[in-house]
C-alpha positions, 0 to 999 in steps of 0.5 A, spaced: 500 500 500 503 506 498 503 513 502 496 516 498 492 510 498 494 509 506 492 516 507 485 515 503 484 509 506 484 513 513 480 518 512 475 514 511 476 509 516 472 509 523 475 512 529 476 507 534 477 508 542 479 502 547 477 503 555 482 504 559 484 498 564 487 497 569 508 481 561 516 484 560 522 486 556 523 479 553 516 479 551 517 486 547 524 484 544 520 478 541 514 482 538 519 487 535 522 484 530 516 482 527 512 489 528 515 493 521 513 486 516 505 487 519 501 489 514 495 495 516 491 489 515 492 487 522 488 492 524 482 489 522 484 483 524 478 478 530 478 481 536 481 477 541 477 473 547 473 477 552 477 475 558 483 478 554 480 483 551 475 489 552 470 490 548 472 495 541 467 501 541 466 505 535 464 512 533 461 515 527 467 516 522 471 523 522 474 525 516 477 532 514 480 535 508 485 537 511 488 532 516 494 528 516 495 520 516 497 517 523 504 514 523 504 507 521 506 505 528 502 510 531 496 506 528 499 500 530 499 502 537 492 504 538 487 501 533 491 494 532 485 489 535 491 483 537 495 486 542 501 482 538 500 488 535 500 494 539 506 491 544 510 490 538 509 497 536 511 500 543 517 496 542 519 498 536 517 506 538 522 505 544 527 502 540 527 508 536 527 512 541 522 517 538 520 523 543 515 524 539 511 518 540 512 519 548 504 522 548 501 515 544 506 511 549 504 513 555 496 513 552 498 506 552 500 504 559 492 504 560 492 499 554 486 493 556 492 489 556 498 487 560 503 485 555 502 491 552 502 496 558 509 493 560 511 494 553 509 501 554 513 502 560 519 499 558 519 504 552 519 510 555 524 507 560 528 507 553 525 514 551 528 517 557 524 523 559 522 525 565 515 528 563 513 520 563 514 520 571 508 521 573 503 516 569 508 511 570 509 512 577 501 510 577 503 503 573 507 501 579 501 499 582 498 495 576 494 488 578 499 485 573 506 484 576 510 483 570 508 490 569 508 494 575 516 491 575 517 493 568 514 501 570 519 500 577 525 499 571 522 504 568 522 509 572 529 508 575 533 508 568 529 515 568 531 518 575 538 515 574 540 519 568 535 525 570 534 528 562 528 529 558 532 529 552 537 524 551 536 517 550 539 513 555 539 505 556 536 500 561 540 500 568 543 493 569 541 490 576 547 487 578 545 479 579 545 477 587 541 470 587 541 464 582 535 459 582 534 454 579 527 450 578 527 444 581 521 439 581 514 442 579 508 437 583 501 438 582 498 435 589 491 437 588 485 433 586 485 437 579 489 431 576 492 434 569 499 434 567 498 441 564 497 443 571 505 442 574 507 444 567 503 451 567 506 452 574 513 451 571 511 456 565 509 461 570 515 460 575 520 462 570 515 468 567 515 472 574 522 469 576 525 474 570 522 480 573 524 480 580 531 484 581 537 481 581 535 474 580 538 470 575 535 464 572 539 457 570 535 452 566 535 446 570 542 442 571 546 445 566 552 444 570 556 448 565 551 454 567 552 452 575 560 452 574 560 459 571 555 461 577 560 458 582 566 462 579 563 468 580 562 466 587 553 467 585 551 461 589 544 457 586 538 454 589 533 450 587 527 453 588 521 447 587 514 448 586 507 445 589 501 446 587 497 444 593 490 445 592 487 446 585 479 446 587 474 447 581 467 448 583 459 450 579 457 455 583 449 455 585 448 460 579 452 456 573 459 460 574 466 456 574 469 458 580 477 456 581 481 458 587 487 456 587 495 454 592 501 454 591 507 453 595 515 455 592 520 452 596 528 455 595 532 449 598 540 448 598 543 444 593 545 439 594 543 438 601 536 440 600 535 444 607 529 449 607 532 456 606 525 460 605 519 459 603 513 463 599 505 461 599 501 465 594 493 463 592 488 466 586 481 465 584 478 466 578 470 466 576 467 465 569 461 464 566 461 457 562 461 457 554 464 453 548 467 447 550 467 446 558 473 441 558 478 446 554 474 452 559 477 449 565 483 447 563 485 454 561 483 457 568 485 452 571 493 453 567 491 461 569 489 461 575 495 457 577 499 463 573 496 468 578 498 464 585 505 464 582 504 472 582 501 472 589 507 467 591 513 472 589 510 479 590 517 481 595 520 475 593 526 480 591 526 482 600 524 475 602 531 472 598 535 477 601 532 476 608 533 468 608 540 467 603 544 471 609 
C-alpha cells in the first residue's frame, strides 16, 4: 500500500477508542522484530477473547480535508485489535527512541492489556524523559506484576540519568541470587499434567522480573560452574501446587481458587532456606467447550498464585540467603 492510498484509506476509516484498564522486556524484544513486516491489515484483524480483551467501541467516522495520516506505528499502537500488535509497536517506538511518540506511549500504559502496558513502560524507560514520571509512577501499582516491575525499571533508568532529552539505556541490576527450578508437583485433586507444567511456565515468567535474580535452566552444570566462579551461589527453588479446587457455583459460574507453595532449598543438601505461599481465584461464566474452559483457568489461575507467591520475593531472598 503506498503513502496516498494509506492516507485515503484513513480518512475514511472509523475512529476507534479502547477503555482504559487497569508481561516484560523479553516479551517486547520478541514482538519487535516482527512489528515493521505487519501489514495495516492487522488492524482489522478478530478481536481477541473477552477475558483478554475489552470490548472495541466505535464512533461515527471523522474525516477532514485537511488532516494528516497517523504514523504507521502510531496506528499500530492504538487501533491494532491483537495486542501482538500494539506491544510490538511500543517496542519498536522505544527502540527508536522517538520523543515524539512519548504522548501515544504513555496513552498506552492504560492499554486493556498487560503485555502491552509493560511494553509501554519499558519504552519510555528507553525514551528517557522525565515528563513520563508521573503516569508511570501510577503503573507501579498495576494488578499485573510483570508490569508494575517493568514501570519500577522504568522509572529508575529515568531518575538515574535525570534528562528529558537524551536517550539513555536500561540500568543493569547487578545479579545477587541464582535459582534454579527444581521439581514442579501438582498435589491437588485437579489431576492434569498441564497443571505442574503451567506452574513451571509461570515460575520462570515472574522469576525474570524480580531484581537481581538470575535464572539457570535446570542442571546445566556448565551454567552452575560459571555461577560458582563468580562466587553467585544457586538454589533450587521447587514448586507445589497444593490445592487446585474447581467448583459450579449455585448460579452456573466456574469458580477456581487456587495454592501454591515455592520452596528455595540448598543444593545439594536440600535444607529449607525460605519459603513463599501465594493463592488466586478466578470466576467465569461457562461457554464453548467446558473441558478446554477449565483447563485454561485452571493453567491461569495457577499463573496468578505464582504472582501472589513472589510479590517481595526480591526482600524475602535477601532476608533468608544471609
Amino acid at each position: 500500500m503506498d503513502r496516498a492510498k494509506c492516507g485515503q484509506g484513513e480518512r475514511s476509516r472509523s475512529v476507534r477508542s479502547q477503555g482504559v484498564a487497569r508481561v516484560s522486556r523479553r516479551a517486547c524484544a520478541a514482538l519487535a522484530g516482527c512489528v515493521l513486516s505487519s501489514s495495516l491489515s492487522l488492524l482489522g484483524a478478530r478481536p481477541e477473547p473477552a477475558w483478554a480483551e475489552d470490548a472495541v467501541a466505535k464512533e461515527p467516522a471523522v474525516a477532514t480535508a485537511v488532516s494528516r495520516p497517523k504514523p504507521i506505528l502510531t496506528r499500530m499502537l492504538q487501533e491494532g485489535q491483537s495486542f501482538q500488535v500494539r506491544a510490538g509497536a511500543a517496542a519498536v517506538m522505544g527502540q527508536r527512541r522517538d520523543q515524539n511518540g512519548r504522548p501515544e506511549l504513555e496513552g498506552a500504559l492504560g492499554d486493556s492489556h498487560p503485555t502491552v502496558r509493560a511494553a509501554a513502560a519499558n519504552a519510555l524507560g528507553r525514551i528517557g524523559s522525565t515528563q513520563s514520571l508521573p503516569p508511570l509512577r501510577e503503573v507501579t501499582h498495576d494488578r499485573v506484576r510483570e508490569v508494575a516491575t517493568t514501570a519500577q525499571n522504568a522509572i529508575q533508568t529515568i531518575e538515574t540519568h535525570a534528562s528529558s532529552d537524551l536517550p539513555v539505556k536500561p540500568v543493569e541490576i547487578k545479579p545477587r541470587f541464582g535459582l534454579m527450578l527444581g521439581n514442579m508437583v501438582n498435589q491437588s485433586a485437579f489431576v492434569r499434567p498441564e497443571v505442574s507444567q503451567a506452574l513451571g511456565v509461570a515460575l520462570q515468567r515472574q522469576l525474570r522480573g524480580v531484581p537481581g535474580v538470575v535464572l539457570f535452566e535446570p542442571e546445566r552444570e556448565s551454567d552452575l560452574k560459571t555461577a560458582a566462579g563468580s562466587g553467585l551461589t544457586v538454589f533450587r527453588l521447587d514448586g507445589a501446587v497444593t490445592n487446585l479446587s474447581a467448583v459450579t457455583t449455585d448460579d452456573g459460574h466456574l469458580s477456581f481458587h487456587c495454592e501454591v507453595a515455592l520452596l528455595v532449598v540448598d543444593r545439594p543438601s536440600g535444607s529449607l532456606r525460605t519459603l513463599f505461599k501465594g493463592a488466586a481465584r478466578a470466576l467465569e461464566v461457562p461457554q464453548g467447550n467446558l473441558d478446554e474452559q477449565r483447563l485454561d483457568i485452571a493453567q491461569r489461575v495457577v499463573a496468578g498464585a505464582v504472582r501472589s507467591a513472589l510479590r517481595n520475593a526480591d526482600s524475602a531472598l535477601a532476608v533468608a540467603m544471609r
